[in-house]
N, CA, C and O of each residue as an XYZ file, in Angstrom:
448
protein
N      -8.851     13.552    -17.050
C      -7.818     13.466    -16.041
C      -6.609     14.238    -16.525
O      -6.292     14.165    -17.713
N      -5.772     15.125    -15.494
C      -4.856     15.838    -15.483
C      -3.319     15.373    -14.844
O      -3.269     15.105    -13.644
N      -2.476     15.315    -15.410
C      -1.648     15.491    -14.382
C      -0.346     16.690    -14.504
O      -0.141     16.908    -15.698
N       0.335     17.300    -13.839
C       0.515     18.429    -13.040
C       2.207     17.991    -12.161
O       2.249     17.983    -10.930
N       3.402     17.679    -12.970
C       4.482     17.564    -12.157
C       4.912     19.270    -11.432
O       4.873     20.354    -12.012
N       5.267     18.997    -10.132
C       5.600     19.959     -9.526
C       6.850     19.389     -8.820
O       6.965     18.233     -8.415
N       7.759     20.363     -8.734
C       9.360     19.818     -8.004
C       9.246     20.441     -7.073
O       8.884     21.592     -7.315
N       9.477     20.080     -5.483
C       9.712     20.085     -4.532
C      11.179     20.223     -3.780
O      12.131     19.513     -4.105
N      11.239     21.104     -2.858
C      12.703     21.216     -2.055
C      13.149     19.735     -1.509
O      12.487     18.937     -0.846
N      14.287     19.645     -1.931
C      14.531     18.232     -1.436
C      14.619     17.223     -2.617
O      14.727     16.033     -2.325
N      14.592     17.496     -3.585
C      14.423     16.377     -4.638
C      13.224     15.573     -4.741
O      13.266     14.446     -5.234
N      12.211     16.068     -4.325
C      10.816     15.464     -4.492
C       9.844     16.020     -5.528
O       9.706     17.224     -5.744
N       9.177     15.037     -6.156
C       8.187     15.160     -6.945
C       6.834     15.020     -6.659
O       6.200     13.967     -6.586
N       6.489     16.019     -6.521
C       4.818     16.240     -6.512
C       3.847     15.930     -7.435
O       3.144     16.894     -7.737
N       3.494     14.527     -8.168
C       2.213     14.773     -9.177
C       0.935     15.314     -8.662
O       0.609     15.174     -7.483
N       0.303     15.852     -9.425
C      -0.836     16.899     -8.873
C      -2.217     15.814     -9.851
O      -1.927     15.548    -11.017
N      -2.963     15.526     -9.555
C      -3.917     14.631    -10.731
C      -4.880     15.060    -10.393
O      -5.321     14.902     -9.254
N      -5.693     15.995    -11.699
C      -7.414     16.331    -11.713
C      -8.370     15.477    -12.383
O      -8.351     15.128    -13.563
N      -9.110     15.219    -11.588
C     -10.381     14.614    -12.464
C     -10.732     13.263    -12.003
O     -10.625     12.937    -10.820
N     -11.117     12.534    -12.858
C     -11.940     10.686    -12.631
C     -10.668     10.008    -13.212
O     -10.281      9.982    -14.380
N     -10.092      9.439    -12.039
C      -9.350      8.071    -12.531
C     -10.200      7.126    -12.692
O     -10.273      6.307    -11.776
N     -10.975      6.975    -13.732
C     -11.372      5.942    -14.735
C     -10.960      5.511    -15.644
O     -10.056      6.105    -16.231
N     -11.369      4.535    -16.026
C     -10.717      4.264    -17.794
C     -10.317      5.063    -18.735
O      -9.436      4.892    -19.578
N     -10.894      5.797    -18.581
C     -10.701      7.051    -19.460
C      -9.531      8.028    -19.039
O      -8.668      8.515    -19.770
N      -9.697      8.177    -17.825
C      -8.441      9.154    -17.031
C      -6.974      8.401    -16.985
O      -5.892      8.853    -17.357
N      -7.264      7.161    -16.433
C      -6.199      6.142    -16.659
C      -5.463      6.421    -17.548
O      -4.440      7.106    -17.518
N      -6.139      5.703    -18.702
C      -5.522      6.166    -20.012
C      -4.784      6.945    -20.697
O      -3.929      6.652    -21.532
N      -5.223      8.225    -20.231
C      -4.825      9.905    -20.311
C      -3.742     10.096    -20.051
O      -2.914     10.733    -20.703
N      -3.557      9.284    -18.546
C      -2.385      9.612    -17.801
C      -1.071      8.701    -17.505
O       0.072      8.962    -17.131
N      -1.673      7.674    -17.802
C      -0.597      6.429    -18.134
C       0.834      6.571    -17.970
O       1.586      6.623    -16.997
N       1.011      6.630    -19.550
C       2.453      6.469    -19.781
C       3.182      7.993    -19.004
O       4.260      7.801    -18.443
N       2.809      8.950    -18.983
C       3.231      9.949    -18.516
C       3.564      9.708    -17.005
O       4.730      9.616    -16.620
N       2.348      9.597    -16.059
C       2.774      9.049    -14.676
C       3.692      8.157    -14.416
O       4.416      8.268    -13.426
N       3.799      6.993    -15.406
C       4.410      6.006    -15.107
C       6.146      6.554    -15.117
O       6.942      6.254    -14.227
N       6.493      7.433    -16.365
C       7.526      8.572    -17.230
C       8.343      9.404    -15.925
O       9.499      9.308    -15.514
N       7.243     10.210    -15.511
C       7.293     11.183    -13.934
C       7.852     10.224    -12.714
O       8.867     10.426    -12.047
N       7.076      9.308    -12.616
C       7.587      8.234    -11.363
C       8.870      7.657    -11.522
O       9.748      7.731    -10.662
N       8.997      7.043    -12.688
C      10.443      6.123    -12.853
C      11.558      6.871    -12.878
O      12.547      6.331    -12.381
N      11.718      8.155    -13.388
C      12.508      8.874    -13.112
C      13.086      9.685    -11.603
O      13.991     10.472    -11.325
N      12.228      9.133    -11.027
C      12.698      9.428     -9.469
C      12.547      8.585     -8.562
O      11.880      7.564     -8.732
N      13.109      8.862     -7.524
C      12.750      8.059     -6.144
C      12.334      8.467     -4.821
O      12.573      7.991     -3.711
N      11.684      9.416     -5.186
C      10.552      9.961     -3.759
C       8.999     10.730     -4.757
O       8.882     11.918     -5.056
N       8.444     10.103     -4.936
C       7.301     11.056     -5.396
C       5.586     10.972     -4.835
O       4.580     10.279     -4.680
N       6.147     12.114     -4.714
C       4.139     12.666     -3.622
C       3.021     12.281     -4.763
O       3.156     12.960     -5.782
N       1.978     11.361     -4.801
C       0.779     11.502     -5.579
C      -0.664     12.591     -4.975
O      -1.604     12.040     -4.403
N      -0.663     14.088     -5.188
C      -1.774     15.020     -4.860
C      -3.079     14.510     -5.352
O      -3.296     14.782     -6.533
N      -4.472     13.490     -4.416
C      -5.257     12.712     -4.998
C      -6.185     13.964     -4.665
O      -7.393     13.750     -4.765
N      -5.737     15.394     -4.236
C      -7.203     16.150     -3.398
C      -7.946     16.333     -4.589
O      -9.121     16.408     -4.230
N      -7.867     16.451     -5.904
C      -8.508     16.903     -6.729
C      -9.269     15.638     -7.706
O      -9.929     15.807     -8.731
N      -8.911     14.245     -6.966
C      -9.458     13.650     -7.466
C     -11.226     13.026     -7.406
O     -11.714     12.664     -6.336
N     -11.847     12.999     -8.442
C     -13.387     13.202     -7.694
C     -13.663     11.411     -7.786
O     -14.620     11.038     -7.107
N     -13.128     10.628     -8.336
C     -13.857      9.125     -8.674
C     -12.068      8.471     -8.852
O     -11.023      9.019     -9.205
N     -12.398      7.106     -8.420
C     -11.141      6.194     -8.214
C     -11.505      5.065     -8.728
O     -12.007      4.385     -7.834
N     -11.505      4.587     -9.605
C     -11.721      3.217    -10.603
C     -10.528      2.418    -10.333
O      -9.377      2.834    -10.200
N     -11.119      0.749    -10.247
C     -10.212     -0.304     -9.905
C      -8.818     -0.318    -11.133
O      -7.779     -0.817    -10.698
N      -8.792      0.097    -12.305
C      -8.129      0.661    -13.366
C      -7.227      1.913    -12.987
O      -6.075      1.909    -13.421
N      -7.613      2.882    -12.287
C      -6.536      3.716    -11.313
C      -5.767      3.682    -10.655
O      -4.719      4.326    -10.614
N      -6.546      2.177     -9.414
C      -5.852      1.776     -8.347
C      -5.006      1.076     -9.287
O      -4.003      0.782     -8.636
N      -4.869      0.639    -10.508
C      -3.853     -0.611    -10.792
C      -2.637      0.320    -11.307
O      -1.503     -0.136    -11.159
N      -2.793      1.613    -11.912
C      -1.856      2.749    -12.366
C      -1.026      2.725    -10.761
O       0.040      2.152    -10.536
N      -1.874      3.531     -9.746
C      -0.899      3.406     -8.343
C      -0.212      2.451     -8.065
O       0.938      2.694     -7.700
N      -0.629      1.144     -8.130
C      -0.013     -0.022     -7.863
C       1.083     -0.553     -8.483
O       2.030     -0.972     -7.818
N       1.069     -0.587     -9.675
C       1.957     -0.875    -10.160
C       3.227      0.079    -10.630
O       4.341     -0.315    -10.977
N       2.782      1.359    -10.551
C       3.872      2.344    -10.861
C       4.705      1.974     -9.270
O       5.894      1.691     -9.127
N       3.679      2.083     -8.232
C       4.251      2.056     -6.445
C       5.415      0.749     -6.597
O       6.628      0.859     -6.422
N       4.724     -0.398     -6.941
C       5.788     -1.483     -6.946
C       6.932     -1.539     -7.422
O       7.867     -2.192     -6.959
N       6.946     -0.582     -8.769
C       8.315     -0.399     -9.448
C       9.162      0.219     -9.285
O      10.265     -0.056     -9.757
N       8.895      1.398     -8.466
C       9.258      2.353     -7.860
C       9.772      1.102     -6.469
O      10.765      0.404     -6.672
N       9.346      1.027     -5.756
C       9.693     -0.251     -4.561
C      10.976     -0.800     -5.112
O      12.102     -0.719     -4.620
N      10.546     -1.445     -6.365
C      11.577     -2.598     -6.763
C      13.081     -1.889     -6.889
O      14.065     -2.561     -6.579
N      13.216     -0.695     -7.292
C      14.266      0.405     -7.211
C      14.411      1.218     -6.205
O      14.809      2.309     -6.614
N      14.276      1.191     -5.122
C      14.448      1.573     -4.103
C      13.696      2.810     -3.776
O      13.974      3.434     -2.752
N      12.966      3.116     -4.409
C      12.204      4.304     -4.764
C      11.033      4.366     -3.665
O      10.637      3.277     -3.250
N      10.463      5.485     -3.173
C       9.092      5.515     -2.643
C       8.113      6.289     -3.319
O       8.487      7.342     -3.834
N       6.474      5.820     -3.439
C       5.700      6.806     -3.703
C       4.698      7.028     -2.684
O       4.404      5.961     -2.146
N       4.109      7.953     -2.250
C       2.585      8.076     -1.236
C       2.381      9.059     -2.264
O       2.931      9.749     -3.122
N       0.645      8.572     -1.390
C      -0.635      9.683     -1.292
C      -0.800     10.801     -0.742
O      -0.560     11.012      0.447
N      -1.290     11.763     -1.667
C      -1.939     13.092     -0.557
C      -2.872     13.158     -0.921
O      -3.401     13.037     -2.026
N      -3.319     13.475      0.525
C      -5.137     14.067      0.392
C      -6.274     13.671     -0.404
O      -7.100     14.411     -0.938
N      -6.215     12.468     -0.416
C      -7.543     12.114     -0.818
C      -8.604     12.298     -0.720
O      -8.802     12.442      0.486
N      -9.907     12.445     -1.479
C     -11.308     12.659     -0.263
C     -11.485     11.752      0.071
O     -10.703     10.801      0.062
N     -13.042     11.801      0.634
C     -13.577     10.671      1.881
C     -13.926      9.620      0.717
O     -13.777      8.474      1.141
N     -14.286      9.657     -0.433
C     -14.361      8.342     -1.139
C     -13.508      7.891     -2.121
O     -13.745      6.911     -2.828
N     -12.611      8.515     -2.179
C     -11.473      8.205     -3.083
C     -10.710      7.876     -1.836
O      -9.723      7.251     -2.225
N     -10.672      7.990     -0.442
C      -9.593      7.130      0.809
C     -10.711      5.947      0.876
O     -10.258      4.972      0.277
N     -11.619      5.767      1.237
C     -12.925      4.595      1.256
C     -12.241      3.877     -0.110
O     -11.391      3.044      0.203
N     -12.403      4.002     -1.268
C     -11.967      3.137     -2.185
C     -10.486      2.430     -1.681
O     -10.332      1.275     -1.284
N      -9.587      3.359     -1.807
C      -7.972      2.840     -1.202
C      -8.155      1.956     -0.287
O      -7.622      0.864     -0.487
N      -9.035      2.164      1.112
C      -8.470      1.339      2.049
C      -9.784      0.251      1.741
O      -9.717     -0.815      2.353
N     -10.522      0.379      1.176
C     -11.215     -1.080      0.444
C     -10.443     -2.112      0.450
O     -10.359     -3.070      1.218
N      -9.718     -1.727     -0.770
C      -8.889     -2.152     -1.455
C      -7.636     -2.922     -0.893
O      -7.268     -4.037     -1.266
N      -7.094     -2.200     -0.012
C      -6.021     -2.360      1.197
C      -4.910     -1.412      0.164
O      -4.146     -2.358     -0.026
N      -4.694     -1.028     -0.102
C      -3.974      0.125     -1.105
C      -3.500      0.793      0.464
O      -2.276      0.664      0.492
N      -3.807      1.224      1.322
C      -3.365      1.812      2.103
C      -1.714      0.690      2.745
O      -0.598      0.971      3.182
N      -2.026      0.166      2.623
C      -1.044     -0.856      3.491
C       0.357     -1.053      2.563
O       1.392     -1.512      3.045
N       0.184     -0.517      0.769
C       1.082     -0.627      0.117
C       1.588      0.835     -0.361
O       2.739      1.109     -0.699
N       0.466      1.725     -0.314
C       1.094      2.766     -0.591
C       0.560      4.084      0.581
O      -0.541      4.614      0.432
N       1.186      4.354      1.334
C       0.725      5.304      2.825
C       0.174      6.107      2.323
O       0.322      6.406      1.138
N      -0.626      6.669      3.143
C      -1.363      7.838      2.238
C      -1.216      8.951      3.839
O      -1.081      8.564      5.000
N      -1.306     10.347      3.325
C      -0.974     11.415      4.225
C      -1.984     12.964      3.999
O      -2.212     13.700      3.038
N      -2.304     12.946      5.129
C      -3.796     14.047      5.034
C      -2.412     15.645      5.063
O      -2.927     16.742      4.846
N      -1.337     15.638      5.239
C      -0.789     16.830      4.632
C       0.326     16.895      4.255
O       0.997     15.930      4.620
N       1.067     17.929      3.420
C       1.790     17.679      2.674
C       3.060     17.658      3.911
O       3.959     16.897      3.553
N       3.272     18.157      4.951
C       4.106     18.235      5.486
C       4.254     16.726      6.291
O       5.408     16.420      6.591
N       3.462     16.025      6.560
C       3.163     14.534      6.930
C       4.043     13.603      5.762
O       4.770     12.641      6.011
N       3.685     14.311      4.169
C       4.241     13.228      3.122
C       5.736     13.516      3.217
O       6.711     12.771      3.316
N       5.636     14.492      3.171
C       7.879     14.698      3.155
C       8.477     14.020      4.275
O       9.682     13.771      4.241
N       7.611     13.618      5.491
C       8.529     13.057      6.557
C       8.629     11.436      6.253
O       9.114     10.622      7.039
N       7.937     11.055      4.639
C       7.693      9.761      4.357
C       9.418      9.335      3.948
O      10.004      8.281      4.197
N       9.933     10.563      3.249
C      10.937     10.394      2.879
C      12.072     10.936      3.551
O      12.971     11.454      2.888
N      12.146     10.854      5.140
C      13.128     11.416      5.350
C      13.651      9.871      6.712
O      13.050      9.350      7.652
N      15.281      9.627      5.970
C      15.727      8.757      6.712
C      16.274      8.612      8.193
O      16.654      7.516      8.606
């Protein structure tokens, strides 16, 4: 697993994440995502490149999303595939963190 900060017009942060959020990817990417997120308060998660979504991933989204919440902060999804969105809305992950099929959909997440 990869991750990939990109800055955006507007004060937004784009993480970009390649590979299997598994245990293993989790891991990888942890403290860094968590690093990238807390330091802001609008940030895009890019899931298109993600191929596998482990209940250990969803708990990285979740709990970085909540903390981010708790500070007034927002995070969404982009572009997931069809089984990495199937896992999310399993899950109900959709209902806590929006998810958006384009990038121009996610910036209107953050506009008041």
């Amino acid at each position: 697993m990869n991750i990939e900060p990109e800055t955006l017009d507007g004060g937004l942060l784009k993480l970009n994440l390649n590979g299997r959020l598994d245990m293993e990817g989790a891991q990888k990417i942890d403290l860094k995502f968590s690093a990238y997120a807390s330091s802001q308060r609008a940030v895009i998660v890019d899931l298109a490149a993600v191929s596998f979504l482990a209940s250990i991933g969803i708990r990285t989204l979740v709990v970085t999303a909540k903390t981010m919440n708790s500070r007034g902060g927002k995070m969404v999804l982009l572009n997931p595939d069809a089984n990495v969105t199937k896992v999310l809305e399993m899950a109900g992950i959709d209902a806590l963190i929006p998810i958006f099929r384009s990038l121009d959909e996610a910036r209107t997440a953050f506009v008041s």
